[in-house]
SERO-4910 file (N, C-alpha, C, O; in steps of 0.05 Angstrom, whole numbers):
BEGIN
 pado doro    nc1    nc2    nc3   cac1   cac2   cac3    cc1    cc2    cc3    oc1    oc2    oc3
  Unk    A   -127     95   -198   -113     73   -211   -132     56   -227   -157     55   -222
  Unk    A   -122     45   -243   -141     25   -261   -153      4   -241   -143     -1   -219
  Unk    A   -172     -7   -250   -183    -30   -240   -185    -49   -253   -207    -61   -256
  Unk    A   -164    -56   -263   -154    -84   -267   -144   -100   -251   -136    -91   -230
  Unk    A   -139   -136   -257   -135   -147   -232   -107   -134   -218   -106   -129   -194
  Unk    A    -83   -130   -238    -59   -119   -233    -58    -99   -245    -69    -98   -267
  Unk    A    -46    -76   -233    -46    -51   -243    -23    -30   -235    -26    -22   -212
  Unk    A     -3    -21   -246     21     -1   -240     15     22   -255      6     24   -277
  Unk    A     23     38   -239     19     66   -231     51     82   -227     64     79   -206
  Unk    A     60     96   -247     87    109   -231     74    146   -226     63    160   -243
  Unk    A     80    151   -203     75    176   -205    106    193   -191    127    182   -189
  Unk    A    100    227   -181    130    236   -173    117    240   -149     92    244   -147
  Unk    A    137    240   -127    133    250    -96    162    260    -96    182    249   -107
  Unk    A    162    290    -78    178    307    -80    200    298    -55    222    309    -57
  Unk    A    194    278    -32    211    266    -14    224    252    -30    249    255    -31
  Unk    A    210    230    -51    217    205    -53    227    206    -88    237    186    -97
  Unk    A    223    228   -104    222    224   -143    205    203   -142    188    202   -124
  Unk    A    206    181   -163    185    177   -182    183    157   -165    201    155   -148
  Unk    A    165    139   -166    143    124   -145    127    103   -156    104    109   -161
  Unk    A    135     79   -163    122     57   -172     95     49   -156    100     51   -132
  Unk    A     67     40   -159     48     35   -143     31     11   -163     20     12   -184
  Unk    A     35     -9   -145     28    -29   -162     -6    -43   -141     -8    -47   -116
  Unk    A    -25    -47   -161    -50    -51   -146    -57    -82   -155    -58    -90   -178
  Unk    A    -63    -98   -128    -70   -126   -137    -82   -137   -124    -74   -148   -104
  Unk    A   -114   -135   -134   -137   -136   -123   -142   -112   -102   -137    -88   -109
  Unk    A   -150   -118    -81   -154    -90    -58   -130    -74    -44   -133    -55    -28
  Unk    A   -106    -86    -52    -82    -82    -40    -63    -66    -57    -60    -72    -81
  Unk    A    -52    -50    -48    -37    -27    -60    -10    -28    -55     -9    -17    -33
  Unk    A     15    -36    -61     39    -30    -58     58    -10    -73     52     -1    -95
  Unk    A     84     -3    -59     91     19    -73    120     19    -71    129     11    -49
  Unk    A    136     25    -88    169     31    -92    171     54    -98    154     68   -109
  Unk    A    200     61    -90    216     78   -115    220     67   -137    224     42   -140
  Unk    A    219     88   -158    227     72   -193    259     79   -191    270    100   -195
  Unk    A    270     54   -185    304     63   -177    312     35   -180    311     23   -159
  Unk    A    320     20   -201    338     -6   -193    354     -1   -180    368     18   -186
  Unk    A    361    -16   -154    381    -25   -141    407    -31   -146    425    -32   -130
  Unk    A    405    -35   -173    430    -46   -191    445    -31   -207    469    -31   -211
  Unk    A    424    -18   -217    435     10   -240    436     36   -240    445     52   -256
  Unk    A    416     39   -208    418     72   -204    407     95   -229    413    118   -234
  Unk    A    387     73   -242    364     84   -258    343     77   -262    340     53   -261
  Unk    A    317     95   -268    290     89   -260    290     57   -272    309     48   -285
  Unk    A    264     40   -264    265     18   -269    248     18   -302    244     -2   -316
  Unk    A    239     48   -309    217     55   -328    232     62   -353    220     64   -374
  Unk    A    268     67   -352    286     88   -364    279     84   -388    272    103   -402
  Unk    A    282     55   -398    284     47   -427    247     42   -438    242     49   -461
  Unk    A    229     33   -425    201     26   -427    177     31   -402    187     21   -382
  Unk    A    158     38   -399    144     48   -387    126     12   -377    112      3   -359
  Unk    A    134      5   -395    120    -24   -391    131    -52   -376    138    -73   -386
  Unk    A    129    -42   -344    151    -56   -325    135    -80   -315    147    -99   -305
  Unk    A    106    -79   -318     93    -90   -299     90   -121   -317     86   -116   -340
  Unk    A     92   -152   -313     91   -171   -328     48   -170   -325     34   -156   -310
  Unk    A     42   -193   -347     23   -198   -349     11   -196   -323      6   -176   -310
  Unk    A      6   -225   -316     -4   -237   -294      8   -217   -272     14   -229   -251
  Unk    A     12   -193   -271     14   -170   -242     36   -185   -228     36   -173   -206
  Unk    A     53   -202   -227     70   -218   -207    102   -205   -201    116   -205   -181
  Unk    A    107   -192   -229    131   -184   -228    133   -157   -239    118   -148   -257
  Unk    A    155   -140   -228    160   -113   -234    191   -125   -254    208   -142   -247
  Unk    A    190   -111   -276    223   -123   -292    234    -85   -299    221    -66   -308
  Unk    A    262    -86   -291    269    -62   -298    277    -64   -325    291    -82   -335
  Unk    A    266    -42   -338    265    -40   -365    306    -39   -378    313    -43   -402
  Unk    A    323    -35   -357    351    -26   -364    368    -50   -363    389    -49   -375
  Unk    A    361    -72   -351    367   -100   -344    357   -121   -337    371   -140   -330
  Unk    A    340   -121   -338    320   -145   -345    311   -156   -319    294   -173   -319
  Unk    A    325   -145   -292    319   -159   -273    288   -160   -255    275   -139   -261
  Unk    A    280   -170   -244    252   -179   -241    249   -179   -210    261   -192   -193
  Unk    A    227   -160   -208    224   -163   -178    195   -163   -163    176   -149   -171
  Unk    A    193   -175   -147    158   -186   -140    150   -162   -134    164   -142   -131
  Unk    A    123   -164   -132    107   -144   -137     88   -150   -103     73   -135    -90
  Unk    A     98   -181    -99     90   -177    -68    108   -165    -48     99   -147    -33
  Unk    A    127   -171    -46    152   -143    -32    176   -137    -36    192   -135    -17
  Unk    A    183   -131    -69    198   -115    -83    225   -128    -85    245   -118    -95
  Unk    A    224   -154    -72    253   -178    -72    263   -186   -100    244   -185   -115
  Unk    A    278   -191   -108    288   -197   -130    280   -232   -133    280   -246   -113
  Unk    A    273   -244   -162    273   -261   -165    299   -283   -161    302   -303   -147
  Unk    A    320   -267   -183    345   -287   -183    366   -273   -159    379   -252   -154
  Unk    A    359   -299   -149    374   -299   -116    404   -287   -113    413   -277    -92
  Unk    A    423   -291   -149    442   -276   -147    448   -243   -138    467   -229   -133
  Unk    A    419   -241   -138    421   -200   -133    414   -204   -112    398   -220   -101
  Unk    A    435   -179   -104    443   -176    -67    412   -150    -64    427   -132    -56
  Unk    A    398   -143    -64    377   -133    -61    357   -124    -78    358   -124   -103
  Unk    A    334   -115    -61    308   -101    -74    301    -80    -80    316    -61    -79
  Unk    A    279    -79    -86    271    -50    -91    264    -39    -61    259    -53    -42
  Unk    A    264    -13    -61    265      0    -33    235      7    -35    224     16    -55
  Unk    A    219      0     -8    190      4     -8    185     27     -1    201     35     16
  Unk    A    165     44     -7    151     66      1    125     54     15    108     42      2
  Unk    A    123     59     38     99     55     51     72     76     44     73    100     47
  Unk    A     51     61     37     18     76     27     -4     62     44     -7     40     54
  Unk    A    -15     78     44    -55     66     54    -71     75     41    -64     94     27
  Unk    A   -100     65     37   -112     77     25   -133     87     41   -141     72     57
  Unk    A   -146    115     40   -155    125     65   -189    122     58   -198    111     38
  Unk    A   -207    133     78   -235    122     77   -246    132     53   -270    127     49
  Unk    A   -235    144     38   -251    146     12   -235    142    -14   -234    155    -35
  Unk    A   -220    112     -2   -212     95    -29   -189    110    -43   -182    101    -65
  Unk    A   -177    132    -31   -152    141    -47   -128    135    -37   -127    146    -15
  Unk    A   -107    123    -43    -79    118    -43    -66    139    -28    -68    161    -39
  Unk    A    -55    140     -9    -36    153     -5    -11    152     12     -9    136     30
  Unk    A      7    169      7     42    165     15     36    170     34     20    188     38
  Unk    A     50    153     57     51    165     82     82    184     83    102    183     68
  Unk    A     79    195     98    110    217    111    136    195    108    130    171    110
  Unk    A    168    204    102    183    196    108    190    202    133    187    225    142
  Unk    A    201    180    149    210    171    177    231    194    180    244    195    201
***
């Protein structure tokens, strides 16, 4: 992943399709690229989801905006989030998916 202060990453996992991974500072989080809302990637229309300042993920199909600290929607009107994929990064600094439950 880049090493910038904020950094997104979509890649594919064959459990999960495409896989948002957003890095901010030493900490790695991760989604499905799936709005909640529209039942399409959050990437569909632009590849460029991630806001400046790393704070917010915005789906490119509706504008809606979701933290990048744990995938909640900003405007309180939306009944949910983005669904998390759980990652670690293992002793030699690489990212990885853990197993679905």
């Amino acid at each position: 992943m880049s090493q910038d202060p904020a950094a997104e990453l979509t890649l594919h996992d064959d459990e999960r399709g495409s896989v948002i991974l957003v890095r901010r500072g030493a900490e790695v989080r991760a989604w499905r690229n799936l709005c909640p809302h529209h039942w399409l990637p959050l990437t569909y229309r632009s590849a460029r989801i991630l806001s400046g300042d790393g704070l917010r993920l915005r789906c490119s199909n509706h504008g809606a905006e979701f933290s990048t600290e744990d995938g909640q929607p900003f405007d309180a009107s939306l009944p949910c989030g983005l669904e998390p994929v759980p990652v670690h990064i293992d002793d030699e600094g690489r990212v990885v998916l853990r197993p679905q439950a």
